[in-house]
NUDREN-242321 format. One line per 3 residues: number of its first residue (from 1); for each residue x, y, z of C-alpha. Coordinates in Angstrom, 3 decimals, decimal comma. Each point is the difference from the previous one (the first is absolute). Example, Ala and Ser with C-alpha at 12.3 -4.5 7.8 and 13.67 -1.06 7.14 Angstrom:
BEGIN
1> 12,300:-4,500:7,800 ~ 1,370:3,440:-0,660
END
This chain:
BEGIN
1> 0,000:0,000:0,000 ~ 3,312:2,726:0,443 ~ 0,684:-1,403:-3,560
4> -3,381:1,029:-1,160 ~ -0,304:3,424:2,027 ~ 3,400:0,898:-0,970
7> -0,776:-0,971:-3,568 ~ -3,004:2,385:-0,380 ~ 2,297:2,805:1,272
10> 1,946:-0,485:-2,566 ~ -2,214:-0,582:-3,084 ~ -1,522:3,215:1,295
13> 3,319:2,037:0,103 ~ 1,043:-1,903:-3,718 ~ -3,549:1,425:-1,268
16> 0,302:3,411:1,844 ~ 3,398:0,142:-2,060 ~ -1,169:-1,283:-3,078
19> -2,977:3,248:0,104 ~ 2,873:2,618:1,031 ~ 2,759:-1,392:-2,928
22> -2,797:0,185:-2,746 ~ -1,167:3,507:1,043 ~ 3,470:1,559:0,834
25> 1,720:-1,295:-3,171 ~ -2,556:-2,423:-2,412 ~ 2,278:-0,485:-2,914
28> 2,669:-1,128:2,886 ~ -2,661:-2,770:1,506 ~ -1,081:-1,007:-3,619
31> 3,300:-0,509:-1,227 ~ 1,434:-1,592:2,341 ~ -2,856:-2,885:0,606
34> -0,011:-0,122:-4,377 ~ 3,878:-0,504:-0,077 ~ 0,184:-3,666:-1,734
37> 1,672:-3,004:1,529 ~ 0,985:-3,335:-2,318 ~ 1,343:-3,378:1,050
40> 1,379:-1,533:-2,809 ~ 1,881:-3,662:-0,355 ~ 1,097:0,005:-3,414
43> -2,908:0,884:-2,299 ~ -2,519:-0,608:2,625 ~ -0,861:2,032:2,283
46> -3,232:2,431:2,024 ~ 0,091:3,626:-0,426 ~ -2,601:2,394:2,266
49> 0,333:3,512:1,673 ~ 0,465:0,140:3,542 ~ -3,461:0,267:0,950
52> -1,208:-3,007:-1,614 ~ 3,196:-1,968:1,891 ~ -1,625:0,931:3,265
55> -3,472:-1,069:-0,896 ~ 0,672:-2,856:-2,170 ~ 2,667:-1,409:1,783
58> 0,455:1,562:3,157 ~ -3,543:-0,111:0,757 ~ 0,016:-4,278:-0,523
61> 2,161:-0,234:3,190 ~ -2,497:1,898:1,683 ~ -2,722:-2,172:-1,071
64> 1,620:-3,133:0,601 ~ 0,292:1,280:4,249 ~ -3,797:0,683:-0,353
67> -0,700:-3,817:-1,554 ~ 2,496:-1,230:3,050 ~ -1,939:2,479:2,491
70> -3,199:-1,782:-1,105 ~ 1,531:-3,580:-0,457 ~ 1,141:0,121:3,785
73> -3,397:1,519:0,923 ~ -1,660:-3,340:-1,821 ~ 2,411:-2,823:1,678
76> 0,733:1,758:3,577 ~ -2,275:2,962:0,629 ~ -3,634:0,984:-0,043
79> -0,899:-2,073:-3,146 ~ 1,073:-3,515:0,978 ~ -3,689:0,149:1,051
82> -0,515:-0,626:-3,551 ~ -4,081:0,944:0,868 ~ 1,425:3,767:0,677
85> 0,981:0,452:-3,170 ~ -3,421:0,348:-1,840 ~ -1,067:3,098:1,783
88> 3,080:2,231:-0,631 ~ 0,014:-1,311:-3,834 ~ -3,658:1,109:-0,150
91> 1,329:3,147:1,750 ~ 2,925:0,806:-2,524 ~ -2,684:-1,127:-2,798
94> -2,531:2,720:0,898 ~ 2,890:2,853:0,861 ~ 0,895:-0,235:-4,155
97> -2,996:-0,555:-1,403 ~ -1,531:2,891:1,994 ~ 2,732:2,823:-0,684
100> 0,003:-1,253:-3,694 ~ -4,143:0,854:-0,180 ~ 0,742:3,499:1,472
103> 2,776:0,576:-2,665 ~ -1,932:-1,358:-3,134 ~ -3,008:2,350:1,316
106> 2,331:2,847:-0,172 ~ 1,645:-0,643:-3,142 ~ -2,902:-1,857:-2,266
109> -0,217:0,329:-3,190 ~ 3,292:1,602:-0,001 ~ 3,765:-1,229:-1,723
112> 0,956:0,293:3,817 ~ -2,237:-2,981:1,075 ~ 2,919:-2,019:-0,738
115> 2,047:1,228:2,801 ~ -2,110:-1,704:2,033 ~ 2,365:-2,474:1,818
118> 1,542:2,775:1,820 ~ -2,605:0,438:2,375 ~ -0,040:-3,656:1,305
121> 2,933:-1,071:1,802 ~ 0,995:1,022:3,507 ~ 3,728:0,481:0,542
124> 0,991:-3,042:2,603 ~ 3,011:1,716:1,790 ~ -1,041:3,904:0,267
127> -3,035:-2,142:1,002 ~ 0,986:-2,271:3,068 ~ 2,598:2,650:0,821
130> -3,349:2,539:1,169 ~ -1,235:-2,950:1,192 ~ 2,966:-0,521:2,714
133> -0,543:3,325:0,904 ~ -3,529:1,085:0,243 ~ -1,918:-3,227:0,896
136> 1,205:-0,505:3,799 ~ -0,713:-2,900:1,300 ~ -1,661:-1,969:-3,084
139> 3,232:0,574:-2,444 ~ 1,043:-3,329:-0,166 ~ -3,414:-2,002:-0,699
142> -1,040:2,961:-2,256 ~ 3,245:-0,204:-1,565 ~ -0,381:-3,610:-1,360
145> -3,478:1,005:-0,865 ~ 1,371:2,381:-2,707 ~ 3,072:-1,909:-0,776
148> -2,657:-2,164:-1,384 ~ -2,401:2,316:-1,496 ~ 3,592:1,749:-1,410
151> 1,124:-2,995:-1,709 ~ -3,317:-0,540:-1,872 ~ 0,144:3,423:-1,010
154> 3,859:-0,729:-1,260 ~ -0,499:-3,242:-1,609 ~ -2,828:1,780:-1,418
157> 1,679:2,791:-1,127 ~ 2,643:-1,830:-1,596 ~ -2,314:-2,165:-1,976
160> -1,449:3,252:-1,091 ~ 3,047:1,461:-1,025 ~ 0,864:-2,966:-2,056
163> -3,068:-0,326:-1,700 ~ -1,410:3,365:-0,032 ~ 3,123:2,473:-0,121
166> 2,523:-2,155:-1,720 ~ 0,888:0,963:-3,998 ~ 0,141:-2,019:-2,541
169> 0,618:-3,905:1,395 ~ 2,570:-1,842:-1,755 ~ -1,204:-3,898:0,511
172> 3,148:-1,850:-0,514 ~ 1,752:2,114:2,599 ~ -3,154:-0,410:2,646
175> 0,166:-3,567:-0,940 ~ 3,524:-0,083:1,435 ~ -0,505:1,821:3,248
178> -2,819:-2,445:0,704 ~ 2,105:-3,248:-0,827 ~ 2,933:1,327:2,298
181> -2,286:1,105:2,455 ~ -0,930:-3,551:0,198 ~ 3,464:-1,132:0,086
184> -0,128:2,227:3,211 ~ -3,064:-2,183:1,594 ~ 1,350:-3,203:-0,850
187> 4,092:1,068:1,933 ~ -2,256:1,074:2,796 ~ -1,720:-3,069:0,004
190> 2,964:-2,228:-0,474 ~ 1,209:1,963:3,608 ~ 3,177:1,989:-2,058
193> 0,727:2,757:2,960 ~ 2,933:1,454:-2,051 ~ -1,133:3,604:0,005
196> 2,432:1,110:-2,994 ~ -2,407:-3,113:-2,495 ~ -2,927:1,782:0,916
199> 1,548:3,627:-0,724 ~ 1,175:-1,026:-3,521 ~ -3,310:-1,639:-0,687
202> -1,971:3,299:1,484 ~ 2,373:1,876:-2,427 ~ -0,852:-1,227:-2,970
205> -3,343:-0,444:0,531 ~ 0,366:3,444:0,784 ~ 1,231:0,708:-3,192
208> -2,309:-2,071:-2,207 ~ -2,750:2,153:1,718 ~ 1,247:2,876:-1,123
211> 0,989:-1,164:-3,555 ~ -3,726:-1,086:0,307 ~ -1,652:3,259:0,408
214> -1,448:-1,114:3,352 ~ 1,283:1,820:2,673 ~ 2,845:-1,907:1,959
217> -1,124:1,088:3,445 ~ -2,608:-2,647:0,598 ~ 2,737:-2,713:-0,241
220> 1,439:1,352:3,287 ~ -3,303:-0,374:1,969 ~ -0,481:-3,361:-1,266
223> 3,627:-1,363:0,908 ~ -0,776:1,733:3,565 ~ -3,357:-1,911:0,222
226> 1,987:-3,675:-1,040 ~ 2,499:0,857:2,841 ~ -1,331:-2,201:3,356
229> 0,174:1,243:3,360 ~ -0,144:-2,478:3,013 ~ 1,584:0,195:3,213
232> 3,009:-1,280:1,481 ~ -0,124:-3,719:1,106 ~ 1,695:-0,776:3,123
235> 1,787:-2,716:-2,032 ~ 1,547:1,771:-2,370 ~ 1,353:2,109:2,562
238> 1,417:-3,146:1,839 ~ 1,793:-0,290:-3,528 ~ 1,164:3,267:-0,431
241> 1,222:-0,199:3,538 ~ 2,139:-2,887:-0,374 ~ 1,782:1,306:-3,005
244> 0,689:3,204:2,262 ~ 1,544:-2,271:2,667 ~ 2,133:-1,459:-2,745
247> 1,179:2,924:-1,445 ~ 0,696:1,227:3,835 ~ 2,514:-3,028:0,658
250> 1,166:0,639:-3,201 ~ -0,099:3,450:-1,755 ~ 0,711:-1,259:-3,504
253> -1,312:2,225:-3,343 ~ -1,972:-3,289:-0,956 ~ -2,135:-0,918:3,119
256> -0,431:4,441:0,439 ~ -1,469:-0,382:-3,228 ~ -2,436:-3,129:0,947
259> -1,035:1,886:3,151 ~ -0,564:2,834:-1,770 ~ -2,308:-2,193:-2,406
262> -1,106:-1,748:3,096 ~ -1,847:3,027:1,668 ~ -0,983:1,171:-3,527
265> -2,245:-2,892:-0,388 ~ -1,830:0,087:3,184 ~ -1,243:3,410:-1,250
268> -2,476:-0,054:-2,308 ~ 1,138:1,594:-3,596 ~ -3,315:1,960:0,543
271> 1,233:2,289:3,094 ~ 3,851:-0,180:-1,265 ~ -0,890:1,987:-3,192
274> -2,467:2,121:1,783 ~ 3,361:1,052:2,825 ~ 2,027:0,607:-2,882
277> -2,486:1,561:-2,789 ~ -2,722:1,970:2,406 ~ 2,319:2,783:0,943
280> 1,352:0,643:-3,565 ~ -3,385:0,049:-1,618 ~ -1,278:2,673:3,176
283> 2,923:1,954:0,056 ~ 1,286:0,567:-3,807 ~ -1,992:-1,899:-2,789
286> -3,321:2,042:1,008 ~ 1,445:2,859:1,054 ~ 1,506:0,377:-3,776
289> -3,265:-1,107:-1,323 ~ -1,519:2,963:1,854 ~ 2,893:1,937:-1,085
292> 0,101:-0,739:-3,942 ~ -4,122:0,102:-0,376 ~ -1,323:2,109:2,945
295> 1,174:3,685:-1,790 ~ -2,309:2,471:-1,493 ~ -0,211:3,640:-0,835
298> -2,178:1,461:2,559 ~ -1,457:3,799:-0,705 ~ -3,521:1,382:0,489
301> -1,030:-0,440:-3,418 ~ 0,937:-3,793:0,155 ~ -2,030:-0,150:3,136
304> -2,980:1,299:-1,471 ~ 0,170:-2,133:-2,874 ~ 1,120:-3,025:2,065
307> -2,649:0,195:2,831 ~ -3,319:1,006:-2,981 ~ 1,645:-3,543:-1,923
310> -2,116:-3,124:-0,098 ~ 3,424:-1,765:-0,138 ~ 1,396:1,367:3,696
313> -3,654:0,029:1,486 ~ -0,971:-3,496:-1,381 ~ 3,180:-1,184:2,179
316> 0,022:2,083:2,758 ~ -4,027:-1,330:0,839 ~ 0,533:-3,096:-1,365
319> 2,830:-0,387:2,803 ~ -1,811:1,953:2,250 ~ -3,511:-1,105:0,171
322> 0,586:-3,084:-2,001 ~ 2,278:-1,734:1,779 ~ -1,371:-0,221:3,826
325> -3,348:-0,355:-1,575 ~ 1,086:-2,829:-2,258 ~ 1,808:-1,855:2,960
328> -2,106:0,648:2,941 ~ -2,928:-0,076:-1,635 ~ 0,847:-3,307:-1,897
331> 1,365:-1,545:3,284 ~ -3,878:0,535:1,818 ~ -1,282:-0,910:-3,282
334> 1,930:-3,381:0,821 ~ -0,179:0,091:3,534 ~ -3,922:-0,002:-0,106
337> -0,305:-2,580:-3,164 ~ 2,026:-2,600:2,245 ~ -2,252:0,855:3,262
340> 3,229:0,850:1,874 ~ 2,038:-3,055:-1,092 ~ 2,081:2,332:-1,542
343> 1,267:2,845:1,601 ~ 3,057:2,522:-0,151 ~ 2,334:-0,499:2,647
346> 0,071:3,410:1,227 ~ -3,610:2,416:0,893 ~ -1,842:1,885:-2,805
349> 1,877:3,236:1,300 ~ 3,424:-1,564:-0,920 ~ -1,141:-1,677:-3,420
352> -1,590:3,779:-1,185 ~ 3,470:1,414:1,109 ~ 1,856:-2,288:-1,699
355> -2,159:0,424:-2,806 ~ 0,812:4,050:-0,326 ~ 3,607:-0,603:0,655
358> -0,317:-2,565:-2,817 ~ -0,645:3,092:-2,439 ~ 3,888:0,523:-0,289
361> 0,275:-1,153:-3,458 ~ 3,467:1,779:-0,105 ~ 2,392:-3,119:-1,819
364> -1,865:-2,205:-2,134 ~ -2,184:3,134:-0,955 ~ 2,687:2,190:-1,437
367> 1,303:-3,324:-1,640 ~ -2,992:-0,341:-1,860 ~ -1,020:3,767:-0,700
370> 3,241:-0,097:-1,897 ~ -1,325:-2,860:-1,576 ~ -3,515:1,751:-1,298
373> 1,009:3,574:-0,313 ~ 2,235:2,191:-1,510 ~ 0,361:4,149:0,302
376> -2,238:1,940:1,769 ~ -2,353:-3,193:0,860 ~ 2,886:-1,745:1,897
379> 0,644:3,021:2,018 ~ -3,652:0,288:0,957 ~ 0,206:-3,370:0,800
382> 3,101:0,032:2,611 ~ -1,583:3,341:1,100 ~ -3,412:-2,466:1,043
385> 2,346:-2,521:1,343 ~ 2,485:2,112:2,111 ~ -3,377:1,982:1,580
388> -1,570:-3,051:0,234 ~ 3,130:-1,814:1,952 ~ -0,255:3,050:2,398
391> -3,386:0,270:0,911 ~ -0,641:-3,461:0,444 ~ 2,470:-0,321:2,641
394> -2,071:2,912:1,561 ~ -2,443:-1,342:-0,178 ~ 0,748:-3,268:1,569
397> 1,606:1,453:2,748 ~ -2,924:2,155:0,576 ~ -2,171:-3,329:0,142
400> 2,508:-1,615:2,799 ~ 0,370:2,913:1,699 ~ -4,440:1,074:0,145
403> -0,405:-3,624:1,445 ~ 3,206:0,442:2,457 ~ -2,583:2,679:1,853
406> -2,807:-2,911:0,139 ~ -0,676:-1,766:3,244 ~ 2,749:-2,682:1,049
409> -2,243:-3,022:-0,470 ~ -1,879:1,477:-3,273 ~ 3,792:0,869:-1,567
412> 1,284:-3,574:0,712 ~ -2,738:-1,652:-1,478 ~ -0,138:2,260:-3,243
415> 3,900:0,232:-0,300 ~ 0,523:-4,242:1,226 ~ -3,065:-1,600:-1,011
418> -1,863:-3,024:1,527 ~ 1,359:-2,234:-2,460 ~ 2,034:-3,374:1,384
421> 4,057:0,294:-0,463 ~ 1,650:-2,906:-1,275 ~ 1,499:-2,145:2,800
424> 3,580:-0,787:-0,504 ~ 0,534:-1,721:3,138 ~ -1,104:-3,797:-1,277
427> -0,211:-1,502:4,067 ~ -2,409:2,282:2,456 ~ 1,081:1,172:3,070
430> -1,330:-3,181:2,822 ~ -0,050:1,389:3,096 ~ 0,113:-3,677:1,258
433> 3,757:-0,407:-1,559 ~ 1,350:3,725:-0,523 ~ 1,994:2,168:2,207
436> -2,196:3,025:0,588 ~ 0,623:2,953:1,368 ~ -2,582:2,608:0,636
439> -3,722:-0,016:0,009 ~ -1,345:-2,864:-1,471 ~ -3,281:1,879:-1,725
442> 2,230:2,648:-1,548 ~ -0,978:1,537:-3,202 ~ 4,046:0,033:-1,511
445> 1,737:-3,769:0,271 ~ 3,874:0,489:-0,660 ~ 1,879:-3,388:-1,351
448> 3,914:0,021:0,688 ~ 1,732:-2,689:-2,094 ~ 3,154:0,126:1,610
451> 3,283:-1,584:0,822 ~ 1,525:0,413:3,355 ~ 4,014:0,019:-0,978
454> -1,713:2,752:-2,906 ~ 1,610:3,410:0,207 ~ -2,660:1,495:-1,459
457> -2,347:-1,463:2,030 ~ 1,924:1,539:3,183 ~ -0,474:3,095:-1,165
460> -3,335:-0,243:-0,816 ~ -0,752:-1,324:3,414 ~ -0,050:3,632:1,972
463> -1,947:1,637:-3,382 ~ -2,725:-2,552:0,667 ~ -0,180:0,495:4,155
466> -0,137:3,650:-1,203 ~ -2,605:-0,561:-2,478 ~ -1,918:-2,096:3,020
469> 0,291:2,761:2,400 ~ -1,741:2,195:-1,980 ~ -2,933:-2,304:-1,037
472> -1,687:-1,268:2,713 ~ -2,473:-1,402:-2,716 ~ 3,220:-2,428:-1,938
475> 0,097:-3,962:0,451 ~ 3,502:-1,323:-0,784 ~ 1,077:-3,185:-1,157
478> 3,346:-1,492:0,066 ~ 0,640:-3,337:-2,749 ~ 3,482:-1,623:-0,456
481> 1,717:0,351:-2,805 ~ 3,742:-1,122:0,628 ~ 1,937:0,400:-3,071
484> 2,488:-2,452:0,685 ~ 2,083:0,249:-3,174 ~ 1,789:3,542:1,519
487> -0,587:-0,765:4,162 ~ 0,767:-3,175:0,640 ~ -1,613:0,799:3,513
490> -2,777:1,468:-0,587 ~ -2,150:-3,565:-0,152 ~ 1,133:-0,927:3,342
493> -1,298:3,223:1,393 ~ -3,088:-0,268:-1,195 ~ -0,506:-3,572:1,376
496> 1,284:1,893:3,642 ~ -2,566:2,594:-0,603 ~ -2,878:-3,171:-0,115
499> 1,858:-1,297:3,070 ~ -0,425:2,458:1,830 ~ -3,796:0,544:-1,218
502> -0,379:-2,898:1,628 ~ 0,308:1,554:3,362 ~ -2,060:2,742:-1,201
505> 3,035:2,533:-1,026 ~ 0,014:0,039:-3,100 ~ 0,090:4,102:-0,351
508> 2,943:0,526:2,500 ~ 2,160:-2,647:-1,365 ~ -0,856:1,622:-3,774
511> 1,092:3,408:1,883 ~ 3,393:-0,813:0,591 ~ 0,855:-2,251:-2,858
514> -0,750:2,684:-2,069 ~ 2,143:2,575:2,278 ~ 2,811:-2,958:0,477
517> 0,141:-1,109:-3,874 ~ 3,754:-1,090:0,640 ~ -0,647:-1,861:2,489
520> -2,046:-2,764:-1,272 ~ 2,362:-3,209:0,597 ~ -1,810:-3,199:2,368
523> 2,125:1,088:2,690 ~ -1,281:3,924:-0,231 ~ -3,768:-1,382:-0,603
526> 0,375:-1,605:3,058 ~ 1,257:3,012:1,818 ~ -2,639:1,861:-1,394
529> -2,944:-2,486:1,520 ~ 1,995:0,429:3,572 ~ 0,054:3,750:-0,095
532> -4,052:-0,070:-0,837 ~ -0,363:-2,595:2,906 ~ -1,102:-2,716:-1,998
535> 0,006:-3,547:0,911 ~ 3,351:-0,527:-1,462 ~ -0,097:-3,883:0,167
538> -3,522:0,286:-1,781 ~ 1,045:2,147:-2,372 ~ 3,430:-1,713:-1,489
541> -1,830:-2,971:-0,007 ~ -2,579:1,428:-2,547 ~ 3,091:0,928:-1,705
544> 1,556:-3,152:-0,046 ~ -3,062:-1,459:-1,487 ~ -0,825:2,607:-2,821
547> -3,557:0,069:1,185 ~ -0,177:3,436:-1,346 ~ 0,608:-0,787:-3,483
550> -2,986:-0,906:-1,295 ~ -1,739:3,449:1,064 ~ 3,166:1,877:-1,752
553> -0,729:-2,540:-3,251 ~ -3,053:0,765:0,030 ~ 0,474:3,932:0,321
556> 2,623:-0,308:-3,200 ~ -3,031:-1,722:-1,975 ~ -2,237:2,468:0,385
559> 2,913:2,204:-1,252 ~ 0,913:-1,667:-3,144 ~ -3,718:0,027:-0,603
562> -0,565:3,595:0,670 ~ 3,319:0,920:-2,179 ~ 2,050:1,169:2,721
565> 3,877:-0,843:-0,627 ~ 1,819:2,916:2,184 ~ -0,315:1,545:3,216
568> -1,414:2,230:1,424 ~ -3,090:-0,507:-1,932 ~ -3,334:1,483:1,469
571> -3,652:-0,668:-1,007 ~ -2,213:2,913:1,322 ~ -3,759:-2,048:0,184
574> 0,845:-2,192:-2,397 ~ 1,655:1,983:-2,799 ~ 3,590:-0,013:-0,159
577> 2,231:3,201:0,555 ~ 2,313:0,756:-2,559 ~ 3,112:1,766:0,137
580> 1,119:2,512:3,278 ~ -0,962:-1,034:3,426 ~ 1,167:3,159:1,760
583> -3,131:1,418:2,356 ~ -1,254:2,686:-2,261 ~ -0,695:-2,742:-2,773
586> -1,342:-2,883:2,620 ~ -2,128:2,856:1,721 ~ -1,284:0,927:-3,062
589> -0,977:-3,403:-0,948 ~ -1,643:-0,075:3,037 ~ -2,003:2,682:-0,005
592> -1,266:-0,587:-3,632 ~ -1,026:-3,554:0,943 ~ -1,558:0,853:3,214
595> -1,942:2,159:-2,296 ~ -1,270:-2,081:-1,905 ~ -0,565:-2,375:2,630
598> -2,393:2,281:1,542 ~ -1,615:0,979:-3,594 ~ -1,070:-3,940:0,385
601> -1,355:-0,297:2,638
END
């Protein structure tokens, strides 16, 4: 989410830029973005101007983060409920076909009607980037919510731009980019990994797309929306661990380079391009998209002429009004068709806001205005999309912040919803078997998979009696999950932690082994049970007998079945926390899922 605020500060300051170049010198900005650029290899060989670089080719990276953005959403994130994804696709349907009706009514019967793609897509990063910072609480359902209805408005979009905006097709060339394209399914599918096949392949497919007529962009969301996205299994860490241990006893360029592979493979190839591709696309590939189409002469006259032009006002309503009409009102529409089975999974407040914010056509908008028009018509049409960009993301923030002044319980249902969050957490909490701490009817359940010789998990230990102090309403839950690859002690302390549940101290003795982590040997377990007054005869004897490790088994089932493969990992009433646990982001989580605990009820 920095990635994505940062990013919008930036494609703002590229398209402030862009507006002062082309007013303070325009044959400067024109020139420069028209200066030609050829790569030739003997008598073959591309040849564009600048600007058509960035958007042709540039602009394909970007797209191909957007098809991984939704891939990851589809395998690991919202949409693995594969029943969510019906409601946002109606959604993203009914916020294009909408903006498209309010643009043909403007423009019918007119040569400009044919412009009318640039009214329908929403723009997914200046998007989700308002999102992060105007929608509070509700940003990170919401956000999946239009990273859906976003990507049917891209995929969309492209298709459009292929079939609609393309020139003339050449099918021997299109031919080609389909057969390698396939070449590309059938390497996936064979399980190639070798990142430098698929860039060759996405190359010349690349290529053949453009040598096609059909713009090349669309093969960069596709190769992003091939890309898989799971999470890290706890074996392939054990793997990638061992080859670490090797290459510790023995620092040798050959096993550096299998560890290096080692704890490559445990990470999907999913979230490894996103780390390395996500920041480039935020911080320079839109940015210079902004910056090479964004510009145009602004003066009074153009004003007059821009803001009296069915062109600008066909976009700048069709973005306005179109777009949180077409998505709210098609998500109600399919809301009340289903009799509740579907529903968003955020309140109607969020899903209008996210509707207006979703009226920031600003990328794939310019990209296709420069596409349908030329001359004055193109610079009424970025004049509709840059006003159009800005007052939606008034206008959504004006939505957040009018229900912000609502009652408490009114705002959380309208910005959370009633509707059921997926449950990562595959084994309930039993307060039969669990160790609970806290009230047993509270609202917010807190699951600690955890591993006492964990670092990590030490230092979460005082965030978590911090976040417990200041909750009286929290229920916490400690599970074993000794990862006994790296801490070859950590299994015996969770059998002493049973032990001494036995004797009904389980909390105190979880206390100090998490306070003593180097000081988990028999002999200091034993110690341990003598300084807490246990029974210490009792208590080695459960030792001994490794009566505690079927409960610990048990607790690293439920954690292979629930995904978890590291620790700390948390699960805040069922729905697993991802990323920091500091106590701003666990009190946060807290709060929104009391929330909509009490919505609920």
């Amino acid at each position: 989410m920095r990635t994505e605020s940062g990013s919008a500060a930036a494609l703002l300051a590229a398209a402030l830029i862009a507006l002062a170049w082309v007013n303070l010198a325009p044959s400067s900005y024109e020139g420069f973005w028209g200066t030609p650029l050829s790569i030739r290899v003997g008598d073959a060989g591309i040849s564009q101007d600048l600007r058509h670089w960035v958007n042709d080719g540039l602009m394909t990276l970007f797209f191909f983060v957007v098809g991984l953005e939704a891939r990851r959403e589809y395998d690991m994130g919202e949409l693995r409920d594969r029943r969510r994804i019906a409601l946002p696709l109606l959604a993203g349907i009914g916020g294009m076909l909408v903006p498209i009706a309010i643009f043909l009514a403007f423009n019918a019967g007119r040569p400009t009607a044919h412009g009318w793609g640039t009214a329908m897509s929403t723009d997914t990063a200046f998007a989700l980037a308002v999102i992060t910072l105007v929608a509070g609480r509700s940003a990170v359902r919401l956000r999946a919510f239009l990273l859906t209805v976003t990507v049917v408005d891209d995929v969309v979009a492209l298709a459009v731009i292929a079939i609609v905006y393309s020139g003339h097709i050449a099918l021997p060339a299109l031919l080609a980019a389909v057969g390698l394209f396939g070449v590309i399914v059938l390497v996936r599918a064979a399980g190639v990994r070798h990142g430098v096949v698929y860039l060759l392949l996405g190359a010349a497919t690349w290529v053949a797309l453009l040598r096609s007529g059909v713009e090349p962009v669309v093969v960069g969301l596709a190769m992003g929306m091939f890309t898989y996205a799971y999470p890290a299994a706890r074996g392939d860490l054990e793997r990638a661990s061992d080859l670490f241990r090797l290459f510790r006893e023995q620092p040798t360029p050959e096993l550096a380079r299998s560890a290096r592979a080692g704890v490559a493979r445990a990470i999907s190839p999913n979230e490894r391009l996103q780390q390395v591709y996500h920041p480039w696309t935020s911080f320079l590939i839109v940015p210079l998209f902004a910056l090479s189409n964004a510009g145009i002469r602004i003066d009074g006259e153009f004003l007059a002429r821009g803001f009296s032009s069915p062109v600008t006002l066909g976009i700048l309503v069709g973005y306005l009004l179109g777009k949180p009409i077409g998505i709210a009102g098609l998500s109600w529409l399919g809301s009340r068709l289903s009799r509740g089975r579907l529903r968003p999974p955020v309140g109607w407040a969020a899903v209008a806001g996210g509707g207006a914010v979703a009226g920031i056509g600003f990328t794939v908008s310019l990209l296709i205005a420069t596409l349908a028009f030329t001359g004055a018509r193109l610079e009424e049409a970025k004049l509709g999309v840059l006003s159009a960009a800005l007052c939606a993301a008034g206008l959504g923030w004006l939505v957040f912040r009018t229900t912000a002044l609502l009652p408490p319980r009114l705002r959380a249902r309208l910005l959370l919803g009633t509707g059921q969050s997926i449950v990562d957490l595959a084994a309930p909490v039993d307060p039969e078997r669990d160790h609970l701490r806290g009230p047993q009817d509270a609202p917010v359940t807190i699951v600690e998979y955890g591993d006492f010789e964990c670092p990590y998990c030490g230092q979460a230990e005082p965030i978590v009696r911090e976040l417990l102090s200041d909750f009286g309403d929290v229920r916490y839950v400690w599970r074993h999950l000794p990862l006994t690859d790296v801490h070859p002690h950590a299994q015996l302390a969770a059998e002493a932690a049973e032990a001494a549940a036995e004797q009904g101290a389980f909390w105190p003795m979880h206390d100090l082994l998490l306070t003593r982590q180097d000081a988990l040997r028999a002999s200091d377990l034993l110690r341990h049970g003598e300084e807490l007054g246990l029974d210490v005869e009792r208590f080695s004897d459960h030792l001994r007998s490794q009566a505690g490790t079927s409960h610990v088994a048990e607790d690293v089932d439920s954690a292979d079945l629930s995904g978890v493969s590291g620790t700390p990992t948390f699960f805040i009433n069922g729905r697993r926390q991802h990323g920091a646990y500091d106590i701003d982001t666990l009190s946060a989580a807290v709060r929104t899922a009391r929330a909509r605990a009490a919505v609920r009820s």
